[in-house]
C-alpha positions, 0 to 999 in steps of 0.5 A: 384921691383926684382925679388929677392925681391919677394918669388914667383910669386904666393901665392895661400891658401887652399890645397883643389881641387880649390887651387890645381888645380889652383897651378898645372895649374901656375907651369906647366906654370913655375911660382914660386908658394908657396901654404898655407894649414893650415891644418898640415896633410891631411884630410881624411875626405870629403863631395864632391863626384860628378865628373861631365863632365866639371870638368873631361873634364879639368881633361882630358886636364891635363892628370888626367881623367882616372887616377880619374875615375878609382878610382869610380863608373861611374853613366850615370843617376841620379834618383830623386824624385821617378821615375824621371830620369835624364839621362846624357848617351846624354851629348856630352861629352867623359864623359857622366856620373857623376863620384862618387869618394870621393873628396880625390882621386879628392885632390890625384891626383890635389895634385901629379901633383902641386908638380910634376909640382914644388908648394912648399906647405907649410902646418900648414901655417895659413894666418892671415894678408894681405897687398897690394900694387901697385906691390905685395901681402905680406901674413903673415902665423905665424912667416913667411912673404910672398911677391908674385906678386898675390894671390888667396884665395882658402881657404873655405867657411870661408875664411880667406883671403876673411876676410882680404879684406873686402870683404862681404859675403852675403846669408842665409842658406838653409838648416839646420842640415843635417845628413852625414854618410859613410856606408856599406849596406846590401842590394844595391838599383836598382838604385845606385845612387838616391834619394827622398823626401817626408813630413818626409824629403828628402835623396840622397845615393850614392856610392864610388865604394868601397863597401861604400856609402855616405847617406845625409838625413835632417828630417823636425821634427828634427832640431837640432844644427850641434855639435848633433851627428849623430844616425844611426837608426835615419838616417835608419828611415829617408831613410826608410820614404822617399825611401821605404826602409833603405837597412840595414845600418850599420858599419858608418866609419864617421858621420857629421851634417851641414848646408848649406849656400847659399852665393856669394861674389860680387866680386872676385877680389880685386887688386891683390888678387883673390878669387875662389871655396868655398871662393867665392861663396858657394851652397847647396849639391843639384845636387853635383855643388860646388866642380866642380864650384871651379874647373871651377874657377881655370881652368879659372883664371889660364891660365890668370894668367900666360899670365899676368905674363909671360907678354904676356897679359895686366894685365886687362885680368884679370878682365874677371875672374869677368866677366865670372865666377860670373854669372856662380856662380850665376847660380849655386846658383840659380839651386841647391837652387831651387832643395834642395827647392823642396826637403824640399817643405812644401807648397801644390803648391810645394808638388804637383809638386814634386808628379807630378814629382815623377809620371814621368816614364822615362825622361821628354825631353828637360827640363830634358836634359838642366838639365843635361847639366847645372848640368854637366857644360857643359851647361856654356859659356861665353860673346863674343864681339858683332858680333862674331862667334856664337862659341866664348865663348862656350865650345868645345867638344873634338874634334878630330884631325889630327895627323900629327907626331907619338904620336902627339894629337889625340884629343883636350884635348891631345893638351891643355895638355901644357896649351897654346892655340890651332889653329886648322885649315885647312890651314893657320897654319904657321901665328902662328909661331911668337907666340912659346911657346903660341900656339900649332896649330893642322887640325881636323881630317876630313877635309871636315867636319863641320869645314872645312872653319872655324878657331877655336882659343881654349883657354887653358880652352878649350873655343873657344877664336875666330873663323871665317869662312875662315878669311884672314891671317891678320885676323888670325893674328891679332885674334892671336895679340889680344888673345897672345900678341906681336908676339915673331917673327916678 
């Protein structure tokens, strides 16, 4: 088929942060990209409010952090259950604290990057069919047919295109008829961002940095149907139960009450169409994972999108997208279920731990740091062929780099700005001059350090894609053929 007979390279539906983040990522990269937003007008309206450190590390590798955090409260530890405290100040990360933000300025800023990098968004555009063949996806949107080489449903927990594949959805809810409100305080609580639970319910309170705070409460006595209004005094009364203290609420600006699946879908591909974020796999609010486990789909799913289609990898790269991000959403399901269970413990074993826990005075070691590392998703890695350097599938903290011209990358985030793999060795830099446009190649900053001998192969995740301790230049080359391709330059 032509070029001519495709609309663009990639469909993408759902303008939230998933589908933004992915759209931006596949235009950067200079592809033709259409996104589809049902939703004539945007929606002022948001539920994610956690900015956790993997998800402000990609932000970083765009360009976006500081522009996002500069629009919340930076939170270095989270209070639950009473005097618990888990402290993220020790994550190593540039960005050891929770970002509260509310999620449209997360949407702002994803949204301003995809149109500046060229996504045409197309809003008031609601799919209601799919067809697929050997070589291309159509999607049909109202009145409008749109032929694309792929697509990704990014489209919600209620997924229409999720639908249209046949793809199930399997889960239960875990929580039903929780209470959301927006609210000013009169009086702002020693911890600002914390939460408790006891035998009338659990609460979480959290601020957007602008004098408002997002309060979620669920009373174990009321359990009534999501379309019931939301009663501020109600709301006051559970906080007050289970925190010791309702610190004036008042003036709600929005109200809401919902509840909460726990599902997965045991797929996320389906031929040439793809499913991340909410449509692929959905949490409790527990531990604020949802929105930033979305974006780590994209981030993931993108860059293997674009070497596919720009032809420089096999079309089964693709198929690691399955691999790699499905435990991590299992994972998640799993961590954050067990958190939002313990809250809404009703048994005397679980009531006694949560006591117990609730007794603790300051942290609680090493279990309360792998907490923080896999609720801040940096704690994830991913599967490496048997044998590799103990580095190959794991993240990488921003390392710091050489700057060998003015106003070169300093850091690594700075250097996966392009969207293209990074070399970052010592020596032996010049092999990756067949690979143009493909690799940036960087030396770190301290040449005698822990990495001196070592050669890191950095995808654009900022995964190490390979590494190995002072390879032979076939060896790097052939790392190099495997992960880029073809050399462009024999």
């Amino acid at each position: 088929m032509s070029e001519m007979e495709f609309d663009c390279d990639v469909l993408v539906v759902g303008a939230g942060p998933t589908g933004l983040l992915l759209a931006g990522d596949l235009a950067a990269a200079g592809l033709r990209v259409v996104l589809l937003e049902k939703r004539a007008e945007e929606s002022n309206l948001t539920r994610a409010f956690a900015v956790h450190a993997r998800t402000l590390e990609q932000l970083d590798a765009r360009g976006l952090a500081d522009e996002l955090i500069a629009t919340g409260q930076v939170m270095p530890s989270l209070r639950v259950f009473g005097r618990l405290r888990v402290d993220l100040a020790g994550l190593p990360s540039r960005f050891p604290f929770v970002l509260v933000t509310p999620q449209s300025q997360t949407e702002r800023v994803l949204r301003e990057r995809a149109l500046k990098a060229g996504v045409e968004l197309r809003r008031g555009a609601e799919v209601t069919g799919l067809r697929q063949d050997a070589g291309g996806v159509t999607l049909t949107a109202g009145e409008q047919s749109l032929r694309a080489r792929y697509a990704v449903g990014a489209d919600g927990v209620r997924s229409t295109v999720r639908d249209l594949l046949g793809i199930p959805f399997p889960g239960e809810s875990v929580v039903r008829s929780v209470m959301l409100a927006d609210v000013r305080l009169e009086r702002e609580p020693e911890e600002p961002l914390t939460a408790g639970a006891g035998e009338a319910g659990f609460a979480f309170l959290a601020p957007f940095g602008d004098g408002w705070f997002r309060v979620i409460g669920w009373d174990r006595n009321r359990q009534v149907a999501d379309s019931e209004p939301v009663v501020l005094a109600e709301l006051a009364d559970l906080v007050r139960e289970v925190m010791g203290e309702d610190y004036g609420l008042h003036d709600a600006r929005w109200t809401s009450r919902f509840h909460s699946d726990e599902r997965q879908a045991p797929t996320y591909r389906s031929g040439r169409v793809f499913l991340a974020g909410d449509a692929a796999h959905c949490h409790s609010p527990a531990g604020g994972q949802g929105m930033n486990t979305g974006l780590q789909d994209a981030a993931n799913l993108g860059w293997k999108l674009a070497a596919v289609l720009r032809g420089w990898s096999p079309d089964a790269l693709l198929d690691t997208y399955q691999t790699e991000r499905h435990p991590v959403g299992r994972a998640v399901l799993r961590s954050s279920g067990a958190l939002v269970r313990l809250a809404q413990a009703q048994h005397a074993p679980a009531r006694a731990l949560r006591s117990a826990l609730s007794t603790v005075s300051g942290h609680v070691g090493p279990l309360a740091e792998l907490g923080a590392k896999q609720v801040s998703g940096i704690a994830f890695s991913y599967p490496a062929d048997k044998g590799s350097h103990p580095l190959a599938g794991r993240r990488l903290p921003d390392l710091r780099l050489a700057v060998d011209v003015p106003g070169g990358p300093s850091r690594l985030h700075e250097a996966l700005r392009g969207g293209q793999f990074v070399l970052i060795s010592n020596d032996e830099l010049s092999v990756a001059d067949s690979w143009p446009e493909r690799v940036v190649t960087a030396a770190p900053a301290d040449p005698h350090g822990k990495l001196r001998d070592t050669v890191l192969l950095v995808r654009p995740d900022g995964y190490a894609a390979w590494a190995c301790v002072d390879p032979t230049r076939g060896e790097l080359r052939a790392a190099l053929s495997r992960w880029l391709g073809r050399p462009a330059i024999q």
